[in-house]
C-alpha atoms as an extended CHARMM CRD file, in Angstrom:
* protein
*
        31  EXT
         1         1  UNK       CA            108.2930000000      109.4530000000       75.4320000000  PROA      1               0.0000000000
         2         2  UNK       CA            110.8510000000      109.0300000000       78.4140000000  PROA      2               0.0000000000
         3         3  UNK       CA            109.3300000000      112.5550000000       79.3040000000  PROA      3               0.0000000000
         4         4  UNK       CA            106.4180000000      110.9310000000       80.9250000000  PROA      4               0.0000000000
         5         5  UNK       CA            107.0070000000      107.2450000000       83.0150000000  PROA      5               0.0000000000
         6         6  UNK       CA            104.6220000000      105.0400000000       83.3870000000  PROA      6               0.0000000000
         7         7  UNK       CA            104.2400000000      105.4780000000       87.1580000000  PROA      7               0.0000000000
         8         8  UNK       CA            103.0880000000      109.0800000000       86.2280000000  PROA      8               0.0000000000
         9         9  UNK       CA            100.7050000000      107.7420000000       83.4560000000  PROA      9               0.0000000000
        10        10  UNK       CA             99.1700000000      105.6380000000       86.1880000000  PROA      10              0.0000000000
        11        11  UNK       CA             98.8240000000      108.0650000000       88.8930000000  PROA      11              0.0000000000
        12        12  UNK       CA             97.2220000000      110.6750000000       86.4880000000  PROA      12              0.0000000000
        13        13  UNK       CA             94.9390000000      107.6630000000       85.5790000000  PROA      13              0.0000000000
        14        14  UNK       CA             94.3590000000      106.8070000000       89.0840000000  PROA      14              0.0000000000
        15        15  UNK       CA             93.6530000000      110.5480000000       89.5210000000  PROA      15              0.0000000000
        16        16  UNK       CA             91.0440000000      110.8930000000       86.4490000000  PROA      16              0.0000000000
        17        17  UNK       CA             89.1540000000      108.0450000000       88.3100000000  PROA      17              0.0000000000
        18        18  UNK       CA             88.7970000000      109.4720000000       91.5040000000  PROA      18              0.0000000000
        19        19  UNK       CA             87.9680000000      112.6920000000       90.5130000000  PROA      19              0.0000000000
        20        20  UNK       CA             85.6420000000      110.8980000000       88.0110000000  PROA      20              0.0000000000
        21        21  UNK       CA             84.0550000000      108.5680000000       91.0340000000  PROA      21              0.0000000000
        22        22  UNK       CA             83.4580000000      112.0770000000       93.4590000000  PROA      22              0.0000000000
        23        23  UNK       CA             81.0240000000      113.7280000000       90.8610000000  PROA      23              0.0000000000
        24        24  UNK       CA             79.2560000000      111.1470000000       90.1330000000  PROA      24              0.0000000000
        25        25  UNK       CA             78.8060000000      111.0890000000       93.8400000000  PROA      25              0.0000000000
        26        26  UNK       CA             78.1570000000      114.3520000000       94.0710000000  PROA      26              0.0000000000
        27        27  UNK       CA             75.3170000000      114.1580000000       91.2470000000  PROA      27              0.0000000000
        28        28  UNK       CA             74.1910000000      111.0470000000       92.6430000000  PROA      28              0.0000000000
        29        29  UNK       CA             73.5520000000      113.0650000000       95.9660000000  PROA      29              0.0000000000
        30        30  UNK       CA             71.5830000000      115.7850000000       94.2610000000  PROA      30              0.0000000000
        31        31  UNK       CA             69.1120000000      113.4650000000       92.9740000000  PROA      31              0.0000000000
């Protein structure tokens, strides 16, 4: 487990999220 640190499991979290947040955008825009 000391592979991964908990500043890296937050920033891929953070990451997930904002990728997650732009395509709903994007599909949002579509409609």
């Amino acid at each position: 487990m000391s592979d991964i640190t908990l500043l890296q499991w937050i920033g891929l979290g953070l990451g997930i999220g904002i990728a997650y947040a732009a395509i709903r955008a994007v599909f949002r825009r579509k409609d």
